[in-house]
Legacy VTK file of the C-alpha trace (Angstrom):
# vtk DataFile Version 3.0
C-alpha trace
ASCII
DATASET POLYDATA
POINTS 361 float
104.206 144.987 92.200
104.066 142.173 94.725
107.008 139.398 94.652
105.345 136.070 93.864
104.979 133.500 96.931
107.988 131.739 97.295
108.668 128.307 98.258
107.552 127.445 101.328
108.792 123.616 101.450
112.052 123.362 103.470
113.483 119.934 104.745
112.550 117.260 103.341
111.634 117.225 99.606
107.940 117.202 98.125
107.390 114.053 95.308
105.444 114.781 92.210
104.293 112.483 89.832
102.948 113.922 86.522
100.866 110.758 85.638
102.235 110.594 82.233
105.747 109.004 83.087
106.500 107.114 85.713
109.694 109.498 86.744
109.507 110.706 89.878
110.342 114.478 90.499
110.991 116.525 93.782
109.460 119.750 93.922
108.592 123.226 95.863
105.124 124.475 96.695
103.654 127.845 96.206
100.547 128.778 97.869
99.128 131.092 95.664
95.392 132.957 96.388
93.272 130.401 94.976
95.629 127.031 93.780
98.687 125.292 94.528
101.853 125.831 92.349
103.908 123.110 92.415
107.367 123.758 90.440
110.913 122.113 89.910
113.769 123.813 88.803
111.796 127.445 88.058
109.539 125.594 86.192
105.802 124.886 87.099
104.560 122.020 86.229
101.448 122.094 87.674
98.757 124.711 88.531
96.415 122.414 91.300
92.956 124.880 92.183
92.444 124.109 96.461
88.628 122.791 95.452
89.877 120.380 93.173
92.927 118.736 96.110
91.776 115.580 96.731
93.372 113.147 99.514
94.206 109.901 98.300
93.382 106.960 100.489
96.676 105.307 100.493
99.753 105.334 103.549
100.909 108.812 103.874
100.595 112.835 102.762
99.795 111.763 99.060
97.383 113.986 97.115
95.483 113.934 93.652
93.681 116.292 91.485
90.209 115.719 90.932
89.693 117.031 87.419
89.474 116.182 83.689
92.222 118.088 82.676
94.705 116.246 85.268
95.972 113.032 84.009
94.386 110.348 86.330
97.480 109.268 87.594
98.944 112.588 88.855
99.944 112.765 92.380
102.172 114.711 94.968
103.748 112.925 98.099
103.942 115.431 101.109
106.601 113.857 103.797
107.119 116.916 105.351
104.004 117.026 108.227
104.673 121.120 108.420
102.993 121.263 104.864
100.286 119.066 106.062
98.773 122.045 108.079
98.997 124.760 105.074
96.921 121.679 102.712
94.460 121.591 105.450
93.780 125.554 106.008
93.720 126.173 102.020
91.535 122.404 100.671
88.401 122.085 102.256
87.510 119.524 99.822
90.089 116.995 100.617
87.604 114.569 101.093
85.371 115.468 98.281
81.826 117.270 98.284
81.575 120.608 98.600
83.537 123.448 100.781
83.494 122.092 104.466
80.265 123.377 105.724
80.484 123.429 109.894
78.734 121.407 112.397
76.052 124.136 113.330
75.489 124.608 109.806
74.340 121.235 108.879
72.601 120.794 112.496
70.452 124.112 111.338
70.181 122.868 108.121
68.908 119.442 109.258
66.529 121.060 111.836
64.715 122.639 109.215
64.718 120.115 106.905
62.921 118.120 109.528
60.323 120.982 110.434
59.516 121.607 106.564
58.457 117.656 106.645
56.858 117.990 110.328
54.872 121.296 108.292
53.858 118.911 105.445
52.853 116.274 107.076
50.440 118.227 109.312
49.061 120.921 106.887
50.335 119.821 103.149
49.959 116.262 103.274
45.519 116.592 104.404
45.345 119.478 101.829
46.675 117.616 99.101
44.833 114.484 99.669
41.465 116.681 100.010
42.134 117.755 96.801
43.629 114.562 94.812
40.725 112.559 96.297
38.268 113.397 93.778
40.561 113.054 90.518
41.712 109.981 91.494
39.535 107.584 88.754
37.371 104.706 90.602
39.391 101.719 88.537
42.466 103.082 90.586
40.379 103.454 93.818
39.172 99.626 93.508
42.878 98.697 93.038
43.960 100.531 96.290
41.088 98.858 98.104
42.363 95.723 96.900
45.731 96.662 98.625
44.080 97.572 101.916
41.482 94.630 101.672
44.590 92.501 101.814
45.936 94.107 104.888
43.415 93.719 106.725
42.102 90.210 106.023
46.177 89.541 107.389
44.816 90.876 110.568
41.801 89.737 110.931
42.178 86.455 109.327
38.655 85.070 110.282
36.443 84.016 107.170
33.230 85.672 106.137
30.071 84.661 107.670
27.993 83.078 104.954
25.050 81.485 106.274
22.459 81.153 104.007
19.554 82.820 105.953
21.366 85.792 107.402
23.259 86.360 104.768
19.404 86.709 102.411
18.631 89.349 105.268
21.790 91.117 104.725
21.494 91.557 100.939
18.081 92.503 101.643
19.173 95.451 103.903
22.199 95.872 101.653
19.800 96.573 99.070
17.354 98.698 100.262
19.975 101.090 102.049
21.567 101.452 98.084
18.543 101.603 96.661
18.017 104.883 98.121
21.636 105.921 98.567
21.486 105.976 94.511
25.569 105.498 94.791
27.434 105.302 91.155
28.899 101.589 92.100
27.900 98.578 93.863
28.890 98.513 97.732
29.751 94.772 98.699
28.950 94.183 102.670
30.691 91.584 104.498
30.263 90.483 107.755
33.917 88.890 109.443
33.522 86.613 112.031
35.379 88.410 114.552
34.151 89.441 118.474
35.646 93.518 117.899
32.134 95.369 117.347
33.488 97.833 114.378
32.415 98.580 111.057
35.211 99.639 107.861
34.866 101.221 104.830
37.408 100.372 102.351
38.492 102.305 99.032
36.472 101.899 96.162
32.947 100.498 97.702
33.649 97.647 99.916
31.997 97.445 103.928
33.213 95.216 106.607
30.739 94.416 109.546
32.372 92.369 112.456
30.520 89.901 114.161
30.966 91.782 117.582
28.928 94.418 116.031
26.030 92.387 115.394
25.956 90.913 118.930
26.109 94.190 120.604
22.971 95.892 118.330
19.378 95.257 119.263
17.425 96.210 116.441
17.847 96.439 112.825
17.639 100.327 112.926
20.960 100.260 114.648
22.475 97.785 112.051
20.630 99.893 109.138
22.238 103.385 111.034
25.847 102.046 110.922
25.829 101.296 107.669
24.367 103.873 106.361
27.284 105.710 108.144
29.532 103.994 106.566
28.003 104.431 102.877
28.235 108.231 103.309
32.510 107.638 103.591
32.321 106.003 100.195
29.875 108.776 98.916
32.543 111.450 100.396
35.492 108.772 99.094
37.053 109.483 102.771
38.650 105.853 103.063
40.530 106.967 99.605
41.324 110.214 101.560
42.914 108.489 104.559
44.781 105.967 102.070
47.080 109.573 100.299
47.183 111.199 103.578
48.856 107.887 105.374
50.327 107.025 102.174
52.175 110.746 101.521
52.954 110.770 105.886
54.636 107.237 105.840
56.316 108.636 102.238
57.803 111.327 104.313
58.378 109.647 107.116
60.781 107.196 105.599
62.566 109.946 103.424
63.483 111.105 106.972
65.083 107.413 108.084
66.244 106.464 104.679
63.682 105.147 102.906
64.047 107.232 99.644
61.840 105.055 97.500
58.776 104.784 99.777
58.432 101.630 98.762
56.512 100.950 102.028
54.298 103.777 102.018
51.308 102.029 100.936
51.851 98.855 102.781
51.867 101.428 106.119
49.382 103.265 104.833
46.632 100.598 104.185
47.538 99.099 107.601
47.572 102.299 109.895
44.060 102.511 107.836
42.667 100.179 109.618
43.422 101.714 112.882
43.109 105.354 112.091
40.288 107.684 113.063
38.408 109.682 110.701
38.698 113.291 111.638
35.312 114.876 113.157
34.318 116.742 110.100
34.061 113.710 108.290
32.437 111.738 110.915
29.936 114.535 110.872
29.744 114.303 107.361
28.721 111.163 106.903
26.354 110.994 110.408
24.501 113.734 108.385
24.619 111.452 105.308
23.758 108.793 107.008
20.433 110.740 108.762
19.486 112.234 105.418
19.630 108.346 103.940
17.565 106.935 106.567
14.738 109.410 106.792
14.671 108.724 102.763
13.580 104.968 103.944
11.204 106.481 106.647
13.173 105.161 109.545
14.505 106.992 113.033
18.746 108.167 113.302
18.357 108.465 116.702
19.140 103.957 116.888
22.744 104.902 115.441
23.736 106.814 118.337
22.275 104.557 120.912
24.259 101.568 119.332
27.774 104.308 119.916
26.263 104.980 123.330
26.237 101.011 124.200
29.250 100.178 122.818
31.291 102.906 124.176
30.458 101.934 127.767
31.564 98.263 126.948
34.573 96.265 127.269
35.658 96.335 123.539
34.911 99.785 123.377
38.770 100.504 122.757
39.169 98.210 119.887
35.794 98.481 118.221
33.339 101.410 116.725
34.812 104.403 118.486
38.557 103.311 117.449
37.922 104.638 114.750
34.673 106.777 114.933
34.956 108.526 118.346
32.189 109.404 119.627
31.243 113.227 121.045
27.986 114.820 122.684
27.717 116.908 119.368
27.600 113.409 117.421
25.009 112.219 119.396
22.923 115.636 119.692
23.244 115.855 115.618
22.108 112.217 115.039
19.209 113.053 117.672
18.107 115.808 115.456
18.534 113.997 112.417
15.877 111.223 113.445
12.507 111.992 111.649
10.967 109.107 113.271
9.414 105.814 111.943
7.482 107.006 108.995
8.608 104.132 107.076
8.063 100.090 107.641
10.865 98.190 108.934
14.101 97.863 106.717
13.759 93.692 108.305
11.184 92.224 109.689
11.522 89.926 112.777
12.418 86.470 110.914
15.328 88.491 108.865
16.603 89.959 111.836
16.986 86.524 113.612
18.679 85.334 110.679
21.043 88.480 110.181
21.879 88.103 114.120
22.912 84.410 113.609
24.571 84.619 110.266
28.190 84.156 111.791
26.370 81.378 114.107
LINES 1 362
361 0 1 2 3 4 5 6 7 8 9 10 11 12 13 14 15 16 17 18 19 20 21 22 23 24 25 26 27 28 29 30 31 32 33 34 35 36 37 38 39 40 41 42 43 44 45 46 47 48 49 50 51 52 53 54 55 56 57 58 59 60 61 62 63 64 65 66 67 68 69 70 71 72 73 74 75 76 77 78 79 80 81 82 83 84 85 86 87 88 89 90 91 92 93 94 95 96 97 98 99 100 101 102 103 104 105 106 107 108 109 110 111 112 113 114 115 116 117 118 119 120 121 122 123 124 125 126 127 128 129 130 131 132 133 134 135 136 137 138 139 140 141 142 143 144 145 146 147 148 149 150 151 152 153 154 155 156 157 158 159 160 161 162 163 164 165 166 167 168 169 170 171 172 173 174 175 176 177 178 179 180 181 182 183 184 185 186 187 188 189 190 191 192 193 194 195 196 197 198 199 200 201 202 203 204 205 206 207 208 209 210 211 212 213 214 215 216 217 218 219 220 221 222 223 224 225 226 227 228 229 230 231 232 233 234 235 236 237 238 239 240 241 242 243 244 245 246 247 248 249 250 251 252 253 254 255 256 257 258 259 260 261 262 263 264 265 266 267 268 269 270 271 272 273 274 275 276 277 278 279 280 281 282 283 284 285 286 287 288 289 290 291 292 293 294 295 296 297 298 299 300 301 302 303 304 305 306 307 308 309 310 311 312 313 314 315 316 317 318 319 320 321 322 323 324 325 326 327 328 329 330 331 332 333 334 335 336 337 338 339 340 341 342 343 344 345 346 347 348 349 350 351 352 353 354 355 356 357 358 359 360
């Protein structure tokens, strides 16, 4: 058999208070395997387990036991500094938490905490929102348009064109274009007086036309085009799609910097929106809707892409349309083969189109 540890305490005295009376006792350490002994006299009075040492945050070596069975008051005074370097080697929970975990550890830990969000964010975060998209129910939708509606009228604070004739020729192409797109809700179009040329759909069946859009088409084909376009992202419910994608990246995002209730994840996600581009498939997506909608009405595609064409080689170009609908050769080759001609008549005729053109005016 193996003589038990003996005292290893020499010079000045260790101090133990038992918590129950205020009597102050001086006592010698043994380091057993897995606890301190701390005993007075041949007599242990206490039996301290190394994970449960905790330092006490007052001037000097003083320690406490972090457990329910110690009385709350319990301590041990260390003077002596060479017993100071056997508490350190033995309690690596002095400072509470876990056992000490090393530097590299944590950094490797960290780094792939970090990657598993970078992973999410580009391959979890689009899945999931492809497939939460369509169970989402359309009262919700209209609520989260709400939310985004209110972003963006904070950045483009400019009222709604309203005048009287123009905005007759609008509902009249409004109609016609829903008519035929047969959608389950009611699309309000708006037209904001504002020089960008760009176009928004918004959650839950609400269009934005800017007034720089207007100035920059030439024909109510080109009008008719874009908004068709647009219909076929509230058909698809892409805007919605965008919204849990931006809304789940800026979630994770701020669970990286602190933010562990995403409280803001919404607010970022309705305003990066605004400024986000919708990936190609969907642009294809609805350019095909769009096609397959106007040839339904008996009028050409081929006006959509010539409006893209125009406005891509003008000075707004970086703030308007292709922001957030970039424009590609295959676009413009699909919409090309989409147009079945003019087999139709005119979505406006000449007096509505004057009026439309001026309704900001």
């Amino acid at each position: 058999m193996s003589a038990a540890p003996a005292p290893v305490n020499a010079g000045p005295e260790s101090f133990f208070f038992d918590g129950v009376a205020s009597r102050r006792r001086i006592v010698a350490l043994r380091f057993l395997a897995t606890a301190l002994e701390i005993a007075a006299e041949d007599e242990t009075l206490a039996i301290w387990p190394y994970d449960e040492i905790r330092r006490v945050d007052r001037p000097g070596f003083v320690l406490s036991r972090e457990s329910p069975e110690a009385p709350e008051l319990a301590r041990l005074e260390l003077p002596d500094a060479r017993l100071h370097n056997e508490i350190l080697a033995r309690c690596h929970c002095l400072h509470g938490g876990a056992a000490r975990v090393s530097m590299g550890r944590i950094a490797a830990w960290s780094i792939a905490a970090t990657a598993s969000v970078v992973v999410m964010i580009w391959f979890g975060v689009p899945f999931a929102a492809d497939r939460l998209a369509p169970l989402v129910p359309s009262r919700l939708e209209r609520r989260l348009g709400e939310a985004v509606d209110t972003q963006l009228r904070a950045i483009f604070p400019q009222d709604s064109c309203e005048g009287e004739a123009g905005g007759a020729a609008l509902a009249t192409l409004s109609s016609r274009l829903q008519r035929a797109a047969g959608l389950p809700s009611e699309t309000t179009i708006e037209v904001l007086d504002t020089p960008v040329a760009n176009a928004l759909a918004l959650p839950g069946g609400k269009i934005y036309m800017f007034a720089g859009l207007l100035r920059q088409a030439q024909a109510p084909d080109e009008v008719a085009g874009v908004l068709a376009h647009e219909l076929g992202h509230i058909a698809r419910r892409d805007a919605l799609r965008r919204v849990i994608a931006l809304g789940g990246t800026s979630y994770l995002v701020g669970l990286l910097f602190g933010d562990v209730t995403g409280a803001s994840a919404l607010i970022f996600a309705s305003k990066a929106l605004i400024g986000a581009a919708h990936s190609r498939e969907q642009e294809a997506e609805a350019d095909r809707y769009a096609g397959e909608l106007l040839t339904r009405l008996g009028r050409p595609a081929r006006p959509l892409g010539e409006l893209l064409t125009r406005i891509s080689s003008s000075e707004t170009a970086a703030l308007g349309l292709l922001q957030d609908h970039p424009l590609t050769g295959q676009r413009l080759a699909a919409l090309a083969a989409a147009d079945a001609g003019e087999q139709g008549p005119p979505l406006l005729d000449a007096e509505q189109w004057a009026a439309l053109k001026a309704i900001c005016d």
